[in-house]
C-alpha positions in Angstrom: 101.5 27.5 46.2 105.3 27.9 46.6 105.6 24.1 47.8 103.1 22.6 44.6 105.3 24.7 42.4 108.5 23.5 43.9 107.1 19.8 44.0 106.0 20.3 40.1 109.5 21.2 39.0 111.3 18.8 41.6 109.2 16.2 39.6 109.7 17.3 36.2 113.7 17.0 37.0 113.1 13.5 38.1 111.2 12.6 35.2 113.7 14.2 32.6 113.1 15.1 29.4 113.5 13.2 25.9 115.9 13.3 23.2 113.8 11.1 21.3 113.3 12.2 17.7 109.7 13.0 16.5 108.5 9.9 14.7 106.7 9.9 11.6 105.4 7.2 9.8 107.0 6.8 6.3 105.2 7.0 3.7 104.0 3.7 1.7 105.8 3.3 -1.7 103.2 1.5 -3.7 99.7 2.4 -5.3 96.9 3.7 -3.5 95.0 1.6 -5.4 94.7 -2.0 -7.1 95.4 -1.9 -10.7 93.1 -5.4 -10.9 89.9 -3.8 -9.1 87.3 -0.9 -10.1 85.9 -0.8 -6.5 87.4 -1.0 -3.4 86.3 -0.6 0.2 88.3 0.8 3.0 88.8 -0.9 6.4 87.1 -3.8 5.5 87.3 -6.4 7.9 88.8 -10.0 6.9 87.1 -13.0 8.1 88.8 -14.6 10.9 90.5 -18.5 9.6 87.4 -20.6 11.4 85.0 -18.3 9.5 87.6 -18.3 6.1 88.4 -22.1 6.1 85.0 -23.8 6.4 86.2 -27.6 5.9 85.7 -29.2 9.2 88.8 -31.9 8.7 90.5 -28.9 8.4 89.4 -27.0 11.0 90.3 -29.8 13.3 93.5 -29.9 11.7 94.6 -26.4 12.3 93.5 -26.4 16.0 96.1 -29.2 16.3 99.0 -27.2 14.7 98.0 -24.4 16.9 98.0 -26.4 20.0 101.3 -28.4 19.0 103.3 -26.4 16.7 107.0 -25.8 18.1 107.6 -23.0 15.6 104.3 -21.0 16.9 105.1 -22.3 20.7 109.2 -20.9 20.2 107.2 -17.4 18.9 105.3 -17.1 22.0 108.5 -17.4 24.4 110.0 -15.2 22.7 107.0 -12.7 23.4 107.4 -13.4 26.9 110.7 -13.1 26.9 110.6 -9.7 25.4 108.0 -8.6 28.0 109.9 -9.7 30.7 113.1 -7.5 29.0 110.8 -4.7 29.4 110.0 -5.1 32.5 113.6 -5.1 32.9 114.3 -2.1 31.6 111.3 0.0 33.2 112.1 -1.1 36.8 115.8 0.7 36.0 113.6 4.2 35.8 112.8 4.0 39.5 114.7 3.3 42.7 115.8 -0.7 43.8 115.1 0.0 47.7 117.4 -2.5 50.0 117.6 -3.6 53.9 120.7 -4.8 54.9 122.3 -6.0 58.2 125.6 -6.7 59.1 127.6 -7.6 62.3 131.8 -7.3 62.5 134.2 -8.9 65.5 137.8 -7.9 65.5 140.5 -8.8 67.9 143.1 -6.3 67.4 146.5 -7.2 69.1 148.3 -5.2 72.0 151.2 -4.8 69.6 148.7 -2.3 67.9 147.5 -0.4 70.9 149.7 2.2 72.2 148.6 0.8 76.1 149.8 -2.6 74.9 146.5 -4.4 75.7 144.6 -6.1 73.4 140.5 -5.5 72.4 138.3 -6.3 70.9 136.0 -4.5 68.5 132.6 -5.1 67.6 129.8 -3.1 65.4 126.5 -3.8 64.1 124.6 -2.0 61.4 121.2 -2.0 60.4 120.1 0.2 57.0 117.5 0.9 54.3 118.3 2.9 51.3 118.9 2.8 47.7 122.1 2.2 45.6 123.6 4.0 42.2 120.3 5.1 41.3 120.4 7.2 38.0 118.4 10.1 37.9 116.9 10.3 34.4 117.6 14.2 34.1 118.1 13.5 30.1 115.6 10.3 29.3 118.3 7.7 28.6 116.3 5.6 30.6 113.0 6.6 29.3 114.3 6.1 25.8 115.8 2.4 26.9 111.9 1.8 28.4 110.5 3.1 24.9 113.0 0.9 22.6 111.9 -2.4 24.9 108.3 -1.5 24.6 108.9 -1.2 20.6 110.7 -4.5 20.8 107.9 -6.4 22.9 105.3 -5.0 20.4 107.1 -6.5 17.6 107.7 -9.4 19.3 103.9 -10.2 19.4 103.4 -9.1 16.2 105.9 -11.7 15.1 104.0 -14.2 17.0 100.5 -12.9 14.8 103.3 -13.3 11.7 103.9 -17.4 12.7 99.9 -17.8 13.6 99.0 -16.8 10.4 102.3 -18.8 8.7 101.4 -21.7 10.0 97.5 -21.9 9.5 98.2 -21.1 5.8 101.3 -24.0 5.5 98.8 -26.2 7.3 95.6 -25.4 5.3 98.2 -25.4 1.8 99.5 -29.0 3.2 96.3 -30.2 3.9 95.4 -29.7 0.2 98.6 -30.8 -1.2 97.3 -34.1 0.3 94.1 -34.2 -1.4 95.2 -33.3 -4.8 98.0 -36.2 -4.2 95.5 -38.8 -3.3 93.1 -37.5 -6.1 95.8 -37.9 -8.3 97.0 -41.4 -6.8 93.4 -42.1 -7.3 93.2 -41.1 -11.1 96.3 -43.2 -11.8 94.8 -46.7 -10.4 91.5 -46.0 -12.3 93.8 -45.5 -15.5 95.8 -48.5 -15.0 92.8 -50.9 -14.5 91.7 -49.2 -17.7 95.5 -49.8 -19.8 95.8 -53.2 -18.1 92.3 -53.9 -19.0 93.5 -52.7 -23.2 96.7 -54.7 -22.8 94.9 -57.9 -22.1 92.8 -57.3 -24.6 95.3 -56.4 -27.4 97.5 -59.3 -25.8 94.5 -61.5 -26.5 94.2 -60.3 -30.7 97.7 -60.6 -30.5 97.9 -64.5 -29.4 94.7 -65.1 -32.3 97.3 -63.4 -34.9 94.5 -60.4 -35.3 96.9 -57.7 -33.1 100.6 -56.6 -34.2 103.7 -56.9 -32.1 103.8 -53.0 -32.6 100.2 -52.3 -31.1 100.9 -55.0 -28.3 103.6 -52.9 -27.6 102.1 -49.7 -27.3 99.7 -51.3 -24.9 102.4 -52.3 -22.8 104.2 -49.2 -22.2 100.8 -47.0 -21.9 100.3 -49.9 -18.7 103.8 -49.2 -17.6 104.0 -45.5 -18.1 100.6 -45.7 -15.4 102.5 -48.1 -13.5 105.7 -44.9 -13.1 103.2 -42.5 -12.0 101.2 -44.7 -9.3 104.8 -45.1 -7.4 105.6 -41.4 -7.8 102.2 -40.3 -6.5 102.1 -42.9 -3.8 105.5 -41.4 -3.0 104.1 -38.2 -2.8 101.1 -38.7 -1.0 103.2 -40.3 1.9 105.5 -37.4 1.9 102.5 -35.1 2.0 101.5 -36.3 5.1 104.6 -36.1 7.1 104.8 -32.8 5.9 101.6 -31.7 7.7 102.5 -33.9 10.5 105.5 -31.9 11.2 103.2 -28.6 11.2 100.7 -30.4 13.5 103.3 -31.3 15.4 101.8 -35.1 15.7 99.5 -36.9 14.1 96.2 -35.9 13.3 93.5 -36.1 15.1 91.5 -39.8 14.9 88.0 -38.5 14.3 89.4 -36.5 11.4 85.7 -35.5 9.4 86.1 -37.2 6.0 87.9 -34.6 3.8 85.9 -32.8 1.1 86.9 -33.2 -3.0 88.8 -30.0 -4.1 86.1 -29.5 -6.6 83.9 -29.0 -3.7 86.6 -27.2 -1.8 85.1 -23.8 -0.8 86.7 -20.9 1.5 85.1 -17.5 2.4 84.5 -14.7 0.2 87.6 -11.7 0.7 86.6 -8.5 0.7 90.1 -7.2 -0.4 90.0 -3.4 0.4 92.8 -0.5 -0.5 96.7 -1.0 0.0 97.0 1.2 2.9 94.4 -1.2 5.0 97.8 -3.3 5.1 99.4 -0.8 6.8 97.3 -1.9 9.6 96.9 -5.4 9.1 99.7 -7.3 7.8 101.7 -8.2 11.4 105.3 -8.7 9.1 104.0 -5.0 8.2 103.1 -3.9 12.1 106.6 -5.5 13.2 108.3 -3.4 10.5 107.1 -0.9 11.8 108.0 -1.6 15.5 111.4 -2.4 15.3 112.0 0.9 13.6 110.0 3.1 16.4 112.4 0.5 18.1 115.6 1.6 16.4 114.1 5.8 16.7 114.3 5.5 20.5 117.9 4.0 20.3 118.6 7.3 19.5 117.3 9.4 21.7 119.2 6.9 24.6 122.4 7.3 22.3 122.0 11.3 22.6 121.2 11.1 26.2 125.2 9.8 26.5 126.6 13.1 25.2 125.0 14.9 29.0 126.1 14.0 32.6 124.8 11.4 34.1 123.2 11.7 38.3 123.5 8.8 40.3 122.3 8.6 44.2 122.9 6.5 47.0 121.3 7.0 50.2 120.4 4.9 53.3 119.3 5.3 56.4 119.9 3.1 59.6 121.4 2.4 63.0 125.2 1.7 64.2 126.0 0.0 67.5 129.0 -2.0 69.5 126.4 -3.8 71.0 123.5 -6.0 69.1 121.5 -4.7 71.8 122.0 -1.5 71.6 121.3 -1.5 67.5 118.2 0.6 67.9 118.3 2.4 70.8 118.3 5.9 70.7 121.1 7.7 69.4 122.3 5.1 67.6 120.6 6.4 64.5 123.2 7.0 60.9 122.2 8.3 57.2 124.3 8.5 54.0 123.6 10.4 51.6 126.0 10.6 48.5 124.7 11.6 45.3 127.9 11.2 42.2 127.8 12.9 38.6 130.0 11.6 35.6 130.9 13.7 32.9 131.6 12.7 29.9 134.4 14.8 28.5 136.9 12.4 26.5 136.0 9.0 24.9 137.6 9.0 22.0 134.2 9.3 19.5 132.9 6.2 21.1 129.6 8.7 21.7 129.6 10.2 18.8 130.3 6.7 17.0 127.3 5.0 18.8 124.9 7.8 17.8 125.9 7.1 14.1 124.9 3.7 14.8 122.0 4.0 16.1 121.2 6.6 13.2 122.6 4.3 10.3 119.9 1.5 11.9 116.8 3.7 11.8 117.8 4.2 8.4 118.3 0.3 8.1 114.8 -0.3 9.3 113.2 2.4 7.4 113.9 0.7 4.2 113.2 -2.7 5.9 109.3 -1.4 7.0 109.2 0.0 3.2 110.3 -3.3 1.6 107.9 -5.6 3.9 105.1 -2.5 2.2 106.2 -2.9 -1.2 106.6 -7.3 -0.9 103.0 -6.9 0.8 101.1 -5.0 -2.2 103.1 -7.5 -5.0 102.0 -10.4 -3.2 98.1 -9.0 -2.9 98.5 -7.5 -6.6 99.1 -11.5 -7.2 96.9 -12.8 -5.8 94.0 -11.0 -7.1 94.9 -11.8 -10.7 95.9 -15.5 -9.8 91.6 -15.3 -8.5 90.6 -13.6 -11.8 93.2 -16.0 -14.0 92.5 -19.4 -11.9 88.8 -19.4 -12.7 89.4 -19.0 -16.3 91.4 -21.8 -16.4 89.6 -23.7 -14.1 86.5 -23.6 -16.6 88.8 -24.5 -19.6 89.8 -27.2 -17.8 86.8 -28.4 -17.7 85.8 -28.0 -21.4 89.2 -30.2 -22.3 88.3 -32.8 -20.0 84.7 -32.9 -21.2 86.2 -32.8 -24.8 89.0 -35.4 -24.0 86.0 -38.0 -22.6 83.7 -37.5 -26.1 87.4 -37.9 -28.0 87.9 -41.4 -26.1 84.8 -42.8 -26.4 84.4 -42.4 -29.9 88.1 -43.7 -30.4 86.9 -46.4 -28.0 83.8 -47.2 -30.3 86.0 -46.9 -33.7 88.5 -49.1 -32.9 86.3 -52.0 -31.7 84.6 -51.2 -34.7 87.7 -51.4 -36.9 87.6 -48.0 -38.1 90.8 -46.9 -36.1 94.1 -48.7 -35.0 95.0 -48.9 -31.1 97.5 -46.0 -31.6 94.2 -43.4 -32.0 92.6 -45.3 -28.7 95.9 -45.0 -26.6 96.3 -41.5 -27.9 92.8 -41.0 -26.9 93.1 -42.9 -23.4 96.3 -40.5 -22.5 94.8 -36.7 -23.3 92.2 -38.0 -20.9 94.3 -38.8 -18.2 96.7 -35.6 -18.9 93.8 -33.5 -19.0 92.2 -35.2 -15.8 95.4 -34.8 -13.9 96.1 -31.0 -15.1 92.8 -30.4 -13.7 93.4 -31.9 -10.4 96.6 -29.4 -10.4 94.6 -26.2 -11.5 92.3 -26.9 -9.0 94.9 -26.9 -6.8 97.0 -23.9 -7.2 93.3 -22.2 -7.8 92.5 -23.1 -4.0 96.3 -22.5 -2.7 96.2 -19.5 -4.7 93.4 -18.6 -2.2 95.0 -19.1 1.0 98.2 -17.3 -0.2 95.8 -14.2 -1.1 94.2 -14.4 2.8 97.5 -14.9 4.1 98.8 -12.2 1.9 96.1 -9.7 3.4 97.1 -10.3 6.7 94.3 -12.7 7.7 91.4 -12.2 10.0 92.0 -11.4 14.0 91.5 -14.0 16.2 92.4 -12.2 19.4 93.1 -8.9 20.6 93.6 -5.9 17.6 96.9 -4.2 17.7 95.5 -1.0 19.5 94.5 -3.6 22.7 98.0 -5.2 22.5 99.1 -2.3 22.5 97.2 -0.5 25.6 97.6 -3.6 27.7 101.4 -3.5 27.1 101.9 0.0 27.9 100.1 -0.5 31.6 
């Protein structure tokens, strides 16, 4: 009983204790609940972006990014590189074990030796032991292992952070594209149409029937199209090294044929309350890592204020002979354990425990500014959802409007009811309205990916918890 109690406390001095304050999770500044919704459900699970984004082009397209992305790839070395810190820094918690050899000669002149002869020394040495290791009495160490673990944690969570970056950039690129092309599209169909007016009006013009003011008009309604086909075949080429810089390549050659934004559908969102972000968003989770981070600092920086233990000890064999090395008797042991007290530094202790307080401070506000940009961005996303399909359908009415307003310009002025002025008028709300609507539909769908992005996105591997139960084995 003596011996288990005497091993117990033996152990406990190893182990140390911690100077690590409590943490406590601050509270969330925002809302608990949307100001936009009457019913919400808690924990509700997103789905994940293969189940969210159900275009197949862009499916393909996203598993390319993934695969190829140097952003995403620079994100996952740094994860290793923070779990191999930690590694680092738990190995310094236990002793580095050695084996070392070593063999000496030395000739040492007569004019040395009170006989006048001269001899010749020689020793050999054989020993395993440990070197300078620092007993953690006080949990400096403990609290160094804690602050890496924090540090890996966020690490991976800034990797989750990139992953769910990029798959929105690619997804928002991939539209940009479509809209572009829809748009380069639109502007060709309308320049047949004002080329198709100008020859026309160039042909009442030549038979005296037209005026030079009309046959104007014509010609800059052709030339205005002409203006906006080179700015949108600008843009659609600029479009698409934009997403070839997120795909880091091209894209794929059996890219499915993309789908109209009209037809553009992604997965419903089940939005849930605020605080599910507190366990979703990984800019949110890393926030909140780096300051458990910054709180185990301290606890390290208190641990400086109380001596420090350190021990070396080794065990071995000395001889003049190598073959005597391990005979018997020939047997040594050091064992020479060293304290440091701090007692005068100047406030260079006291300094660095200000620090390290003045930074959990720091990232306190930090984790409650990545809450408060967090519920903002949801809070605007879920009105852009409710505002976007309003507009969406009154889109729709002007452009349906806009057609019945050309064609019966159209019919009047070959009639000879109207002049060309009420026909080009006519032809341009048409186009206006037909390109706003390719934009609306746009920013509806981007509008979309911001809000799932904005949520925190769907899990495609391991939940936090696993991360974080892996890690900590």
């Amino acid at each position: 009983m003596k011996r288990t109690a005497l091993a117990a406390a033996l152990l406990t001095a190893l182990t140390g204790c911690s100077l690590i304050p409590n943490y406590q999770q601050p509270a969330a500044p925002v809302a608990e609940q949307w100001n936009t919704l009457s019913a919400q459900q808690s924990l509700t699970t997103l789905p994940n972006w293969r189940e969210f984004f159900q275009d197949p082009a862009l499916q393909s397209l996203i598993e390319t990014a993934l695969d190829n992305n140097r952003d995403l790839r620079i994100a996952a070395l740094n994860v290793d590189a923070f779990r191999a810190q930690y590694r680092i820094q738990r190995s310094a918690r236990f002793p580095s074990i050695d084996a070392s050899g070593g063999a000496s000669r030395q000739r040492i002149p007569g004019t040395m030796n009170p006989n006048g002869d001269s001899t010749i020394n020689s020793q050999y040495s054989a020993s395993l032991g440990t070197t300078a290791w620092e007993i953690d009495l006080f949990g400096r160490l403990n609290s160094l292992r804690e602050q890496a673990l924090a540090s890996y944690f966020a690490s991976e969570q800034a990797q989750r952070s990139t992953q769910l970056s990029l798959i929105a950039s690619v997804a928002t690129a991939w539209l940009t594209l479509q809209a572009d092309q829809e748009s380069l599209q639109l502007v060709r169909e309308t320049l047949v149409t004002y080329e198709d007016s100008l020859r026309l009006v160039q042909s009442s013009y030549d038979a005296g029937v037209a005026s030079s003011l009309e046959l104007q008009q014509a010609r800059t309604a052709a030339n205005a199209a002409r203006v906006s086909l080179a700015q949108f075949e600008r843009q659609s080429v600029q479009s698409r090294n934009a997403l070839n810089l997120l795909l880091g390549g091209t894209p794929p050659t059996n890219l499915a044929t993309p789908v109209a934004l009209r037809h553009f559908k992604f997965a419903e969102l089940p939005v849930g309350l605020p605080a599910d972000l507190l366990q979703r968003r990984p800019d949110i989770l890393q926030a909140e890592f780096d300051l458990k981070a910054a709180n185990a600092n301290i606890g390290a920086a208190r641990a400086a204020f109380f001596p420090s233990i350190s021990l070396t000890a080794t065990a071995g064999s000395l001889s003049p002979d190598l073959s005597g090395l391990f005979d018997s008797g020939s047997g040594s042991w050091l064992f020479k354990p060293s304290i440091n007290i701090p007692i005068f530094n100047a406030g260079r202790l006291r300094a660095n425990l200000d620090y390290s307080e003045i930074q959990k401070d720091i990232n306190v506000a930090r984790y409650e500014k990545s809450i408060q940009t967090a519920f903002q961005e949801v809070a605007d996303g879920l009105i852009e959802r409710t505002t976007y399909k309003q507009q969406l359908i009154a889109h729709d009415e002007l452009v349906k409007s806009s057609t019945e307003y050309l064609n019966l310009a159209d019919r009047r002025y070959r009639e000879g009811i109207d002049n060309q002025l009420t026909l080009l008028d006519a032809q341009r709300q048409l186009f206006n309205a037909q390109q706003q609507r390719i934009s609306t539909q746009f920013a509806q769908l981007a509008s979309e990916i911001r809000l799932y992005k904005a949520l925190g996105g769907g899990y495609t591997e391991e939940q936090p918890q696993q991360i974080n139960a892996r890690a900590a084995h």
